[in-house]
NUBAFI-849465 format. One record per residue: residue in one letter; x, y, z of N, C-alpha, C in turn. Coordinates in Angstrom, 3 decimals. Each point is the difference from the previous one (the first is absolute). Layout:
N
<sedo residuo="a" n_xx="X" n_yy="Y" n_zz="Z" ca_xx="X" ca_yy="Y" ca_zz="Z" c_xx="X" c_yy="Y" c_zz="Z"/>
...
END
This chain:
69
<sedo residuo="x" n_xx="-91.206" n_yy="118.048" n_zz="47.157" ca_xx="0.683" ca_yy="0.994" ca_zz="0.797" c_xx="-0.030" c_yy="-0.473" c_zz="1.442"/>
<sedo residuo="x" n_xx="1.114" n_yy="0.104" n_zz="0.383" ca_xx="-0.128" ca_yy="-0.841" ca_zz="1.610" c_xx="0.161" c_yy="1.659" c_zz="1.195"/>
<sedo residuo="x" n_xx="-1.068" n_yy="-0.005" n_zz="0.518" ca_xx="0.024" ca_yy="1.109" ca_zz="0.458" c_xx="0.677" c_yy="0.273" c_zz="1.528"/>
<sedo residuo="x" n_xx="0.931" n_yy="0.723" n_zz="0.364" ca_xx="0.272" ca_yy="0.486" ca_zz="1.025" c_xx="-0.472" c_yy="1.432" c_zz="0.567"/>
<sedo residuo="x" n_xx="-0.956" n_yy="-0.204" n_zz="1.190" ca_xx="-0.226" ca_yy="1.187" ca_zz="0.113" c_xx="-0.251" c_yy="0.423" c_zz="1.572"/>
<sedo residuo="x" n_xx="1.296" n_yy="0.429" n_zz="0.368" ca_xx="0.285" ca_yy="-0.118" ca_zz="1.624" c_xx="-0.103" c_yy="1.637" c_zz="0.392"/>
<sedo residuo="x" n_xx="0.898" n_yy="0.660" n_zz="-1.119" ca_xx="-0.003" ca_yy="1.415" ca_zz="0.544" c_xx="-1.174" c_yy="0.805" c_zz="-0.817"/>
<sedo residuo="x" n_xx="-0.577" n_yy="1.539" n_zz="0.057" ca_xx="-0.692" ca_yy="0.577" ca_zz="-0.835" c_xx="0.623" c_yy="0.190" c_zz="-1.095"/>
<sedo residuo="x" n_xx="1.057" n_yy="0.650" n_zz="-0.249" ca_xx="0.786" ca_yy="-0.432" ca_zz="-1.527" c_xx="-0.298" c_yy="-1.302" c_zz="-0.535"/>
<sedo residuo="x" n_xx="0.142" n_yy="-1.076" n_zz="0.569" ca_xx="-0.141" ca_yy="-1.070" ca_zz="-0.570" c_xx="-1.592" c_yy="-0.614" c_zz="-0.444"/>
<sedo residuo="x" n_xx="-0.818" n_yy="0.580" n_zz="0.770" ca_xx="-1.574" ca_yy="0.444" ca_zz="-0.094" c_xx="-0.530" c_yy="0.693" c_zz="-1.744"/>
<sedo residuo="x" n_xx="0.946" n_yy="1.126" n_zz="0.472" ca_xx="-0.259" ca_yy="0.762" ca_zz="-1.369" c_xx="0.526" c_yy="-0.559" c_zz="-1.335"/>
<sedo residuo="x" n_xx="0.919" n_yy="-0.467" n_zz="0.153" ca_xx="0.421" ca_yy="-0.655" ca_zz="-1.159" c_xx="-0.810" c_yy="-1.506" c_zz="-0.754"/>
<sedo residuo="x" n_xx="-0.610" n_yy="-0.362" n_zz="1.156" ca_xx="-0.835" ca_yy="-1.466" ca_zz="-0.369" c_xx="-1.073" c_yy="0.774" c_zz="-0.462"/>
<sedo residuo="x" n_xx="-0.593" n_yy="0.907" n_zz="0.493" ca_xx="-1.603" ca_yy="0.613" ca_zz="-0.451" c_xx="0.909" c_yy="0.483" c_zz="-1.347"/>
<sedo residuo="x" n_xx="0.719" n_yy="0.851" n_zz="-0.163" ca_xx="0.777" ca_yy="0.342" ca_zz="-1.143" c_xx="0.113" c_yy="-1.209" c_zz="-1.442"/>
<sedo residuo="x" n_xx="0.562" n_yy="-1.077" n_zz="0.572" ca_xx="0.230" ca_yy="-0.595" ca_zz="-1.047" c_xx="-1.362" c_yy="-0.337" c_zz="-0.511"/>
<sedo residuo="x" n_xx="-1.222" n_yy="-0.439" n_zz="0.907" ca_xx="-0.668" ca_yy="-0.513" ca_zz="-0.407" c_xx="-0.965" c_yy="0.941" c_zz="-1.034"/>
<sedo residuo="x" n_xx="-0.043" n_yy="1.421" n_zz="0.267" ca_xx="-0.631" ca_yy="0.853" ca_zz="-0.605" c_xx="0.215" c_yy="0.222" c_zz="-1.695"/>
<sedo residuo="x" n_xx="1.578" n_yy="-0.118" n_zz="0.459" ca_xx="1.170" ca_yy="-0.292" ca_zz="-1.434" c_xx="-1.071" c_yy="-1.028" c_zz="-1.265"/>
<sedo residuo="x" n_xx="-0.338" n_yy="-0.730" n_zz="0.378" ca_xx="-0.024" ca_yy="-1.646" ca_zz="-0.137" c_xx="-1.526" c_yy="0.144" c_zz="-0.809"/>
<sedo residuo="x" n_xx="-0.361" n_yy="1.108" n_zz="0.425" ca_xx="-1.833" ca_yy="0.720" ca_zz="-0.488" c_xx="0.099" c_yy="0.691" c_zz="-1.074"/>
<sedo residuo="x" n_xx="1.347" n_yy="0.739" n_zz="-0.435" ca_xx="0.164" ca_yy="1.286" ca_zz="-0.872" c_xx="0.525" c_yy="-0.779" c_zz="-1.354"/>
<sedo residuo="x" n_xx="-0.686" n_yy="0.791" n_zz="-0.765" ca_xx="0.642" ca_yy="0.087" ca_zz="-1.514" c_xx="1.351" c_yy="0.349" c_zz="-0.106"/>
<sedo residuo="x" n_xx="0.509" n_yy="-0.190" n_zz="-0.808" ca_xx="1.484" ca_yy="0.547" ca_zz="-0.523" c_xx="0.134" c_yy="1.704" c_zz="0.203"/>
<sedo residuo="x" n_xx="-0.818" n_yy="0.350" n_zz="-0.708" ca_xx="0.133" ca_yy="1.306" ca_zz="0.332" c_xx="-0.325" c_yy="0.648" c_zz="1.463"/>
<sedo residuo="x" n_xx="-0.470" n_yy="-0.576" n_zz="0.403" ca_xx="-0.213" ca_yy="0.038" ca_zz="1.455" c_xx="-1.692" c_yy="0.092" c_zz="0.439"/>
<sedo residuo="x" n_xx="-0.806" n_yy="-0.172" n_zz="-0.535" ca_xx="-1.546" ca_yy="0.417" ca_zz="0.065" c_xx="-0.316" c_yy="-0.934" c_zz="0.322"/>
<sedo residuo="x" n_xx="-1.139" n_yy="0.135" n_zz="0.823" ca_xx="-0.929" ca_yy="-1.239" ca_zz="0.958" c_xx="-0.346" c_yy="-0.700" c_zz="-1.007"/>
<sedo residuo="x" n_xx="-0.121" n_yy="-1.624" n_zz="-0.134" ca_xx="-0.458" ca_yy="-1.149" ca_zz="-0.597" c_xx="-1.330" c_yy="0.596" c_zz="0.062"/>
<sedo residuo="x" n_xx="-0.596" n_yy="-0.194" n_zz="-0.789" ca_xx="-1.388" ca_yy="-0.154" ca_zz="0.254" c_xx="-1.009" c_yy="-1.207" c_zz="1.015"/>
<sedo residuo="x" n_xx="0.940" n_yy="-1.445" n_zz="0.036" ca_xx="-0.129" ca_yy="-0.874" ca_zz="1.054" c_xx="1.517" c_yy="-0.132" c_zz="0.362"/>
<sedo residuo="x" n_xx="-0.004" n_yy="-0.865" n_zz="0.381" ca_xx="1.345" ca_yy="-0.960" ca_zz="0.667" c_xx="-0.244" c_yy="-0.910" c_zz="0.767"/>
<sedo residuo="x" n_xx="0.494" n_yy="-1.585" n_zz="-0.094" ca_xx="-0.050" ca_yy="-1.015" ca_zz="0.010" c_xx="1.700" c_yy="-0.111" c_zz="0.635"/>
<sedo residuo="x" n_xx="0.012" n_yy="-0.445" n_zz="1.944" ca_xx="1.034" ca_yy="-0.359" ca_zz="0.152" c_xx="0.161" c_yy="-0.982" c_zz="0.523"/>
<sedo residuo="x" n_xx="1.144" n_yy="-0.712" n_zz="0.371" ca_xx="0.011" ca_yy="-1.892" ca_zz="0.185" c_xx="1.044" c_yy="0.670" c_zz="1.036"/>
<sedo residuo="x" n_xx="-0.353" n_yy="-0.388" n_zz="1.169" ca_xx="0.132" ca_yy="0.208" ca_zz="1.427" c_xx="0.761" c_yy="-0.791" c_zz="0.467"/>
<sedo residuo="x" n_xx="1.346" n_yy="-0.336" n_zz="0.364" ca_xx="0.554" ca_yy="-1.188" ca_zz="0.523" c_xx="-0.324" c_yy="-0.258" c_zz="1.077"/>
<sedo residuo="x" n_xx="-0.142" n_yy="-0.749" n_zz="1.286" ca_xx="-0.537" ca_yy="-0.175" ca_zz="1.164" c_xx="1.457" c_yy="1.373" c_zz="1.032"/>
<sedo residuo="x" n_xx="1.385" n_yy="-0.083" n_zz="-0.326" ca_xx="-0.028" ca_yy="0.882" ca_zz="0.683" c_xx="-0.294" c_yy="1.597" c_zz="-0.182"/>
<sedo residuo="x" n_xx="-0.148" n_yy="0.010" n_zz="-1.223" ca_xx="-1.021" ca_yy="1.456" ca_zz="-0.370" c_xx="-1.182" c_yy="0.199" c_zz="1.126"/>
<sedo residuo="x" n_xx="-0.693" n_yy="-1.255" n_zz="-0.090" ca_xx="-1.670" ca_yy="0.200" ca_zz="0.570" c_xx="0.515" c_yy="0.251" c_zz="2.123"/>
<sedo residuo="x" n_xx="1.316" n_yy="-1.040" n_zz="-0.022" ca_xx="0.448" ca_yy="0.335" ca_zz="1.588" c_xx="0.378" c_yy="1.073" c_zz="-0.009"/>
<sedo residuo="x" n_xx="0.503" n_yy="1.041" n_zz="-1.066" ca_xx="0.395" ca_yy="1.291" ca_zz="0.416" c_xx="-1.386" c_yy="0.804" c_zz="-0.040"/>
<sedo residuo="x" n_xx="-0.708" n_yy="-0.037" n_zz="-0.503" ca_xx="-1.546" ca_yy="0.600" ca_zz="0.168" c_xx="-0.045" c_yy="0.091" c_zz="0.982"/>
<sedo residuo="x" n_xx="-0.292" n_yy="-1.041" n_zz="0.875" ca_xx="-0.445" ca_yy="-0.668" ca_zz="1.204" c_xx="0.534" c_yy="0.778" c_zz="1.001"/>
<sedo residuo="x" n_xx="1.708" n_yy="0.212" n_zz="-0.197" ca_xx="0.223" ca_yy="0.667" ca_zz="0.978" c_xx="0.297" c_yy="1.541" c_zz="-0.070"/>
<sedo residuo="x" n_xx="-0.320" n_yy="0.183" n_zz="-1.380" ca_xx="-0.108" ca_yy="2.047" ca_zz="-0.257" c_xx="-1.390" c_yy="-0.175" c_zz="0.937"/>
<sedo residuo="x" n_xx="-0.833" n_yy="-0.587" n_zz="0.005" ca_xx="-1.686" ca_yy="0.165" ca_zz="0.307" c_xx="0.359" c_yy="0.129" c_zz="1.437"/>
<sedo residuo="x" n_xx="0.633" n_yy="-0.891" n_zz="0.520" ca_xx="-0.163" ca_yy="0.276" ca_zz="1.608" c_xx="0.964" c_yy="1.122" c_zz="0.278"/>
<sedo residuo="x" n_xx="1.109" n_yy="0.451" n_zz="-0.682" ca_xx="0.682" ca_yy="0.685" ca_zz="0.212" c_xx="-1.037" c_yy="1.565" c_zz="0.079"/>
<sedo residuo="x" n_xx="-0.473" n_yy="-0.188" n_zz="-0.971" ca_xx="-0.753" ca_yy="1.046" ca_zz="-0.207" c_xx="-0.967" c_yy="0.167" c_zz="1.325"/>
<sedo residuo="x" n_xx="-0.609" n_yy="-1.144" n_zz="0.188" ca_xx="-1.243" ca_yy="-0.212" ca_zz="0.946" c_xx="0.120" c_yy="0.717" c_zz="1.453"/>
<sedo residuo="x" n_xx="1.672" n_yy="-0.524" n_zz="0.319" ca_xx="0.743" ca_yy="0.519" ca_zz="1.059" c_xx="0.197" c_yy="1.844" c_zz="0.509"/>
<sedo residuo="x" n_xx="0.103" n_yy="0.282" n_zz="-1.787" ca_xx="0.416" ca_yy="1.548" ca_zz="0.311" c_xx="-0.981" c_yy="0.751" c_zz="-0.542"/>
<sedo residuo="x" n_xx="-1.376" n_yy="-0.429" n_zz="-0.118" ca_xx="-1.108" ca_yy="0.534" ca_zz="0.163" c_xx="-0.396" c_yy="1.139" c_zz="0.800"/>
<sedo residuo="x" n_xx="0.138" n_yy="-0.754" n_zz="1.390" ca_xx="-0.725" ca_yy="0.374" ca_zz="0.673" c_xx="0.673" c_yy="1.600" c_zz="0.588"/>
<sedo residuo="x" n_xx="1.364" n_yy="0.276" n_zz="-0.333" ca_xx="1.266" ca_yy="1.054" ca_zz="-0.033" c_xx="0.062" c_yy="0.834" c_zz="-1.474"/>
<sedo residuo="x" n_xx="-0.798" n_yy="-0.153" n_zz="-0.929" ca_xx="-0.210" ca_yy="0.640" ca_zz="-1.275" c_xx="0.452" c_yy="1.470" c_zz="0.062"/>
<sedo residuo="x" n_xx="-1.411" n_yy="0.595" n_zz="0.804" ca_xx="0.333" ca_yy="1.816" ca_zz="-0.097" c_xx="1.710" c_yy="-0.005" c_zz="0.631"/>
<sedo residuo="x" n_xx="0.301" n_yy="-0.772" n_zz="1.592" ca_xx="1.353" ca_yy="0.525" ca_zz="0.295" c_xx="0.821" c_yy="-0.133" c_zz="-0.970"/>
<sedo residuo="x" n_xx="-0.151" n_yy="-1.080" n_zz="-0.863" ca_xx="1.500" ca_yy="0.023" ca_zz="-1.101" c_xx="-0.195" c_yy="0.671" c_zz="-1.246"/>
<sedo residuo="x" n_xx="-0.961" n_yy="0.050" n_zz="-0.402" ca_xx="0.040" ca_yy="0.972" ca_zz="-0.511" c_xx="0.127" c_yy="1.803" c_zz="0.373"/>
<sedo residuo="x" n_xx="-0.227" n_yy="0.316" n_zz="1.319" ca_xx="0.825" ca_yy="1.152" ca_zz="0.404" c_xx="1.263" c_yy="0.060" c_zz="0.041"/>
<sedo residuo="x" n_xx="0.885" n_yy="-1.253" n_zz="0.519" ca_xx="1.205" ca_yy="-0.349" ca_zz="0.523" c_xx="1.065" c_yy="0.033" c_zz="-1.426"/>
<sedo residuo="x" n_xx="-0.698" n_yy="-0.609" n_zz="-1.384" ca_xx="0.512" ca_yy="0.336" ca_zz="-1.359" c_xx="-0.051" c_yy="1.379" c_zz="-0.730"/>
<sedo residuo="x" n_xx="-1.386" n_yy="0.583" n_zz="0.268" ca_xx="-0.021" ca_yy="1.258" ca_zz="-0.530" c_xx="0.493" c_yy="1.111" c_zz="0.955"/>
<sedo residuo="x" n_xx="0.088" n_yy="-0.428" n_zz="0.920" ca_xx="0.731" ca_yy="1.256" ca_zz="0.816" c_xx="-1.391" c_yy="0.738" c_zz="0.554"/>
<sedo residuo="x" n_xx="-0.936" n_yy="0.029" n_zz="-0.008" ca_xx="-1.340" ca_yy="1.012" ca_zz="-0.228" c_xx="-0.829" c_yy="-0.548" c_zz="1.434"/>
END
């Protein structure tokens, strides 16, 4: 899977597929899962992590700013 992941849609959909990739047919958690990571898989990690790292430190505001609350 060659991952693009520039916008948060495009975020969600890589954590998405990969979750996919864990489930049984019927849809129920593997009991393990074993996945083979292409290197730009592991660069999109890399940069959900800092992405993430970045909007840390703004957590409670966006989450007010989404829930309205």
């Amino acid at each position: 899977m060659a991952a693009r992941v520039h916008s948060i849609k495009d975020q969600a959909d890589f954590l998405r597929s990969l979750v996919t990739r864990t489930k049984m047919r019927d849809g129920t958690a593997s009991a393990e899962a074993m996945l083979v990571l292409s290197p730009e898989d592991a660069d999109a990690f890399d940069a959900l992590a800092m992405r993430l790292d970045r909007m840390a430190p703004f957590e409670n505001e966006i989450r007010r700013m989404v829930t309205g609350k």
